[in-house]
C-alpha positions as CSV (number, residue, x, y, z in Angstrom):
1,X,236.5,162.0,20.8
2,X,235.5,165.8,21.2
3,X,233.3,166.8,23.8
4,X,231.0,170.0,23.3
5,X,229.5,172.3,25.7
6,X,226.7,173.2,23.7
7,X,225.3,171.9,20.0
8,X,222.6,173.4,17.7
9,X,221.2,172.3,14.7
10,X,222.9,173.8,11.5
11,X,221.0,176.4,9.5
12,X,221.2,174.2,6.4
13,X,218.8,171.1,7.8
14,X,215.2,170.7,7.7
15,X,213.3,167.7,9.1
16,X,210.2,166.3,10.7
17,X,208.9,163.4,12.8
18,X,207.3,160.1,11.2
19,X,206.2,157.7,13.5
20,X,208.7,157.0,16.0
21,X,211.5,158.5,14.0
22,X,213.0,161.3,13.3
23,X,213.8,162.2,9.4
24,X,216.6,164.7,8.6
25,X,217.1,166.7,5.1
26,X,220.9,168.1,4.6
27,X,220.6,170.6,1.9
28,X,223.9,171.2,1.4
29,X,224.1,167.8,-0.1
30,X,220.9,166.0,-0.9
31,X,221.2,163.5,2.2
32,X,218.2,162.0,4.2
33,X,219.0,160.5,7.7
34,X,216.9,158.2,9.8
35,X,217.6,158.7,13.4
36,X,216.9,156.5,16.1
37,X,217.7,155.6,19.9
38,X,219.8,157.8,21.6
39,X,220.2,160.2,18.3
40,X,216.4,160.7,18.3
41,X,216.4,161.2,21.5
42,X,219.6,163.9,21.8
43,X,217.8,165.5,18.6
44,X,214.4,166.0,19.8
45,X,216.3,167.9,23.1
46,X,218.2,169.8,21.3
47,X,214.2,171.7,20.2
48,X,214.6,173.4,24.0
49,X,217.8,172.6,25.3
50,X,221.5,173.7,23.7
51,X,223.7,172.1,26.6
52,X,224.8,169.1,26.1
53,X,225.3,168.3,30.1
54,X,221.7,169.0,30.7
55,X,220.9,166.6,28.2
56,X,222.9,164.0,29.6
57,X,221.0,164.3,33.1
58,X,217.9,164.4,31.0
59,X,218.5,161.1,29.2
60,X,220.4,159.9,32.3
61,X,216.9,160.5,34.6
62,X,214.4,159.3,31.9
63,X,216.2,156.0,31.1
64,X,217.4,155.4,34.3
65,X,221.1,154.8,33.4
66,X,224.1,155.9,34.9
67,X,225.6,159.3,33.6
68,X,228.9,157.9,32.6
69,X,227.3,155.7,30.3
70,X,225.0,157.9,28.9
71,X,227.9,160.8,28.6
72,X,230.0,158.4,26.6
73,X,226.9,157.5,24.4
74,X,225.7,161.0,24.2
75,X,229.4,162.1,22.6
76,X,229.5,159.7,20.1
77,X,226.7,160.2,18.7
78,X,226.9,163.9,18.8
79,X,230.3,163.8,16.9
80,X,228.7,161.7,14.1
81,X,225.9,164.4,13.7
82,X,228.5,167.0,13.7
83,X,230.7,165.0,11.2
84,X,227.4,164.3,9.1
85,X,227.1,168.5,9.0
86,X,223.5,168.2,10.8
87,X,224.5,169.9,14.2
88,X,227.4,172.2,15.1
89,X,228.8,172.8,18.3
90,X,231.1,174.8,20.8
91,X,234.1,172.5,22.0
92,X,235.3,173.1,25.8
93,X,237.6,169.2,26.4
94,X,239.2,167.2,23.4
């Protein structure tokens, strides 16, 4: 699993909020996601907040789970929205 220091959408997404989830529109190639949970959360975040550590203490302090497991969760799912092509990131620890 890589971990990134910081993560940013990618220029070629657009998306909005329906309800209690969060749509996203990959232009490069014609692909709607549905993101829930942890990726909802981690994407809305990402609005005000590039570092991935901060949003770790963020979700780790609202939910009222232990860092570890929310730094574990936090990874995967940021490596499947990089693999997807809806965020991009700087790597500092493979």
């Amino acid at each position: 699993m890589i971990k990134y220091d910081t993560v940013v959408y990618t220029n070629n997404i657009s998306w909005g909020i329906i309800g209690d989830e969060v749509f996203v529109f990959n232009e490069e190639n014609d692909k709607i996601y549905l993101l829930k949970g942890i990726e909802k959360d981690i994407w809305l975040l990402l609005r005000n907040q590039s570092y991935v550590r901060t949003i770790i203490q963020q979700l780790s302090n609202s939910s009222n789970i232990d860092e570890i497991v929310v730094e574990a969760n936090v990874f995967i799912s940021i490596n499947k929205l990089i693999k997807t092509k809806l965020l991009c990131g700087a790597i500092y620890e493979k």
